[in-house]
N, C-alpha and C positions, 0 to 999 in steps of 0.2 A: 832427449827430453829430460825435464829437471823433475826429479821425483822430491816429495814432501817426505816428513817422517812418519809418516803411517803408512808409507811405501803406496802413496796414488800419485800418478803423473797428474799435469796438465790440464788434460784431455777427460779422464777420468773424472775429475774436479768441477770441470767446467760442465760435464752430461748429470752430473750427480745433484749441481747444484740447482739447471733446469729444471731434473724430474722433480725436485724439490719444490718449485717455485710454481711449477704445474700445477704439483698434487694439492699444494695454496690452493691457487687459485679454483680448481675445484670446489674446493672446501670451502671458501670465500663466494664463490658464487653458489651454492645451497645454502649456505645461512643466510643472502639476501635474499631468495626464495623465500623460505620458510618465515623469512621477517615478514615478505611481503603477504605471503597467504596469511600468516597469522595475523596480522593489522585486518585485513579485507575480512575476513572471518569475522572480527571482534567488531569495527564497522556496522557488517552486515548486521549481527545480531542486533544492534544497537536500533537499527534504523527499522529491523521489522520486528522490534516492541513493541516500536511507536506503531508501525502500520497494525498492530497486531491489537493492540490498545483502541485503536482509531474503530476499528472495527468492529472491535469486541461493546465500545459505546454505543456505534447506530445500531447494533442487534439487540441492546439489552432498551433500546428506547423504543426500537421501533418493535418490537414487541409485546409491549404494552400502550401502540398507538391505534389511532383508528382516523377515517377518513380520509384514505392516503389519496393521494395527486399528484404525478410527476410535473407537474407545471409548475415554473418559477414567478409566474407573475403573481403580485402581491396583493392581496388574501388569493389564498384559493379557498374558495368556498363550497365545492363542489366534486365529490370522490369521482375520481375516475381511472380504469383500467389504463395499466400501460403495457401493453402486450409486444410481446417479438415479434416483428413483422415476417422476418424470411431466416432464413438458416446460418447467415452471416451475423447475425446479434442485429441486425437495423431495427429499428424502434426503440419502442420503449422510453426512458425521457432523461436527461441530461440533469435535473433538480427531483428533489422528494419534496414534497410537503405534508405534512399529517396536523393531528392534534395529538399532541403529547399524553401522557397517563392521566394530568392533571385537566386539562384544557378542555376550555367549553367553545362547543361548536358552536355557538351562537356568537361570540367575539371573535370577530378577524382578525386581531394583533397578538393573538396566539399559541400560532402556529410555529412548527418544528422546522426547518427547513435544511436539507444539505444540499450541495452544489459543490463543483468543481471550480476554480478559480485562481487563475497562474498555475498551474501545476498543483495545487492544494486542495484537498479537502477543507469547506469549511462549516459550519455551523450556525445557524442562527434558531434564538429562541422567540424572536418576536415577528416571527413572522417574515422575515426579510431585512429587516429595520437594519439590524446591525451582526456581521458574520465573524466569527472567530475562527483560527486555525485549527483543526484538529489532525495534521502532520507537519511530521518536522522538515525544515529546508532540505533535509538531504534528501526527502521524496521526491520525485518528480513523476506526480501522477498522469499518465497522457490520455487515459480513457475512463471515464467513471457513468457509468450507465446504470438505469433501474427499473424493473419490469416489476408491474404490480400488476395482482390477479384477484377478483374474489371480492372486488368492491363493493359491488350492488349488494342492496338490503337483501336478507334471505340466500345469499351466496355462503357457499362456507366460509371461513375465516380467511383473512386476507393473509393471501404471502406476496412476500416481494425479494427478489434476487438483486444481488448487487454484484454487480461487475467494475473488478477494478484492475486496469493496467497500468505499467510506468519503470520507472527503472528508480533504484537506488545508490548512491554513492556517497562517500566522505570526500571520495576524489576522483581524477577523472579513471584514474587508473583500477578502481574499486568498482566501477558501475557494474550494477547484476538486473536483468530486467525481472519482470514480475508478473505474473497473471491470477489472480486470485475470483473465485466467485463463490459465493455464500449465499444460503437462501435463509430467509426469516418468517418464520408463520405466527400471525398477531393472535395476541390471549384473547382477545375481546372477539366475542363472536359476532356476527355481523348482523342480525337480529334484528325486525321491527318490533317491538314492545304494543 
């Protein structure tokens, strides 16, 4: 065997240089980890500020609404209950409509209204007329539900729970699903004067 001058053979050389080349790749593959967790993290955060914002607006409106309606058809003019049918979440209604803090029940064009739409929460203040987005593309909302209780005149004050399911991601590799529910109980007490 032909020895080097720091007296290692061949062989030696060659096992040294492996373990070497290993303990790399080790090392190389936890710092693509930890790249990748920390992107997905920074991501995530990103995406539920927005979901975090999104919701934090329907509770801060629909809490100072009154004559809510899960119906999407345009006016609703007419409060009504949207109750849980069965222990599965069924019922309940797919749109909200209210009257805003400002909004006078006697004009139909309004109206507060959210709905789901492509994967998106979105917004309208006119009643339906015209919807804006209040989440970002990387939501992808799959279930957005809303049980309102407490409508009728003389009921205590209206609450309404909002159910929201879906998943998030910047990329395909990123996606985190989601299940969120919050409930909201309106200032305005339901009152016949």
């Amino acid at each position: 065997m032909r020895t080097f001058t720091a007296g290692f053979t061949l062989i030696e050389m060659i096992v040294a240089i492996g373990v070497f080349l290993i303990g790399l790749l080790i090392i190389l593959g936890a710092l693509v980890s930890i790249n990748d967790a920390a992107r997905k993290a920074r991501s995530m955060r990103i995406v539920m500020d927005n979901l975090s914002a999104a919701i934090d607006s329907m509770s801060r409106t629909i809490r100072v609404g009154s004559d809510f309606n899960c119906g999407c058809g345009v006016p609703v003019t007419t409060p009504q209950d949207c109750p849980m049918s069965d222990d599965l979440g069924q019922g309940g209604g797919t749109c909200l409509a209210f009257e805003g803090q400002h909004g006078n029940p006697f004009e139909s064009n309004d109206q507060i209204v959210y709905r789901l739409s492509g994967g998106r929460i979105e917004r309208s203040v006119n009643s339906g007329g015209e919807y804006l987005p209040l989440t970002a593309p990387e939501l992808t909302v799959s279930n957005f539900r809303f049980y309102v209780y407490g409508v009728s005149v003389n009921d205590d004050q209206p609450v309404t729970t909002l159910l929201i399911r879906g998943s998030a991601s910047t990329t395909q590799r990123t996606a985190t699903t989601f299940n969120i529910q919050t409930t909201v109980a309106a200032y305005t007490p339901n009152i016949e004067i």
